[in-house]
N, C-alpha and C positions, 0 to 999 in steps of 0.2 A: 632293268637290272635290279636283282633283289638283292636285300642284305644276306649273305652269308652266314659270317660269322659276329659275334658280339662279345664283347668280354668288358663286363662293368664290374669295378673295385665298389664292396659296399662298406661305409664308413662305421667306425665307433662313433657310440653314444655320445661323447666327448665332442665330438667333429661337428655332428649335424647343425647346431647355432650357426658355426664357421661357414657351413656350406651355403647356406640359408642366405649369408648378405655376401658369400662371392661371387664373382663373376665365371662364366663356362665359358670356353672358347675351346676352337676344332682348327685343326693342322690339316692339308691335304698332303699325306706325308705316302709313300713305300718303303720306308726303313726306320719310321718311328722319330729321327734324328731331323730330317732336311723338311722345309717343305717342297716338293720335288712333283706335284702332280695339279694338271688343270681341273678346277673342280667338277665339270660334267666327265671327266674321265675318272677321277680320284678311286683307287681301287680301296685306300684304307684313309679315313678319320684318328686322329689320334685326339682325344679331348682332355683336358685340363678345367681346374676348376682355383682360382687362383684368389688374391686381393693382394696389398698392397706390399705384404710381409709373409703368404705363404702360399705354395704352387702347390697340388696335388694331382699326379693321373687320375685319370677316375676312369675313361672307358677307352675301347678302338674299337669300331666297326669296321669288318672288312666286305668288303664288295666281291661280286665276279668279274668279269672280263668284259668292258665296256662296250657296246656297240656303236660306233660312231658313223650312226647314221641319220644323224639329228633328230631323233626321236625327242621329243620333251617328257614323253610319261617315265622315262629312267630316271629324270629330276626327283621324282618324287620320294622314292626309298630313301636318298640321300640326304632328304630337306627336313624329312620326319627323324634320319635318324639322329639329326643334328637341334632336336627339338629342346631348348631351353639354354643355346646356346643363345651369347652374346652377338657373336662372330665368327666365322669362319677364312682364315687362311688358305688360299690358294696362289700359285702360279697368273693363273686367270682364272675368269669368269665370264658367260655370254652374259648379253642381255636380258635373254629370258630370265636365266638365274638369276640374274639379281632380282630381277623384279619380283620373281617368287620367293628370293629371302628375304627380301625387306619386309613382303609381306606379313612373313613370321616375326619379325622382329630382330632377322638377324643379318648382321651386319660385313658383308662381301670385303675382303681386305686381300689386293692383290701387292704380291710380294717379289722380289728379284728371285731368280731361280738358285735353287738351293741353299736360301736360307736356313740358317739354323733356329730349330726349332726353341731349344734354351734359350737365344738371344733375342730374340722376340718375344720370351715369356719376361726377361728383365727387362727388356726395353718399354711393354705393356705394364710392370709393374713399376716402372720410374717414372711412366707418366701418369700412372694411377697418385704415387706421391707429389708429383708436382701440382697435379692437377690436369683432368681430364678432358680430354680433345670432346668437342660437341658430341658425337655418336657415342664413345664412349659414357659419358656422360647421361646421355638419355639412356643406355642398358644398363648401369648399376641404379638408375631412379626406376626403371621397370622392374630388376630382379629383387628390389626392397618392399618389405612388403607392407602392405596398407594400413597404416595407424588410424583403427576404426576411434578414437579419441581424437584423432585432429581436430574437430570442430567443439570441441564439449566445450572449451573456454571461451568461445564466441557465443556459443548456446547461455554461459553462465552472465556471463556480460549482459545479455541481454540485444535485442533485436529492433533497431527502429529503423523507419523510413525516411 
């Protein structure tokens, strides 16, 4: 199953620092609102792009009409289109799939049926202020990006054995 349709929101000037240390995360949603779909079947992604104090849509890919005939290669459109996301929201998830999002770095979050898609973006950003659950934790140290400086004051100090 290939991507269809695509529809990415592109930021102001202004935003892009913001975007840079937020986190993405992807809804298996069909009406934008609920998450309402298993992620090998998921006809639409809805993505977000958040921190601790502000949410943004940013894209939805939508899909065609799933074939549920255990194919693994349909995984694949879905995994790429979810690329630099944190997480992904779904209903469920197989096994395969996780193990091919983990591979990407992203993180399977299986939810009650028909979640609401807003209350899980507050409830991700209460725990982002409280302080972050391990997984979460390890994707905002991945989406920050590498301070080629970290070691210069250990270089200035000086080096012995």
């Amino acid at each position: 199953m290939s991507l269809q349709r695509r529809l990415q929101l592109v930021c102001r000037d202004n935003e892009d620092l913001w975007m840079q240390t937020a986190i993405k995360v992807a809804f298996a949603t069909s009406d934008m609102k609920h998450v309402d779909q298993h992620f090998g079947a998921a006809r639409c992604f809805a993505v977000y792009v958040l921190d601790r104090d502000q949410v943004r849509f940013v894209e939805a890919s939508a899909f065609g009409r799933p074939d549920m005939d255990g194919n693994e290669d349909k995984l694949a459109a879905k995994i790429a289109a979810l690329a630099g996301c944190a997480a992904v929201y779904s209903q469920a998830v197989g096994a395969s799939a996780i193990g091919q999002l983990k591979a990407q770095g992203i993180q399977p979050v299986k939810v009650s049926p028909g979640a609401v898609i807003g209350e899980l973006i507050v409830s991700l950003q209460e725990e982002l202020r409280q302080g972050p659950s391990r997984w979460l934790a390890k994707a905002i140290a991945a989406a920050q990006p590498t301070d080629v400086r970290r070691f210069d004051a250990m270089e200035a100090a000086g080096w012995s054995e």
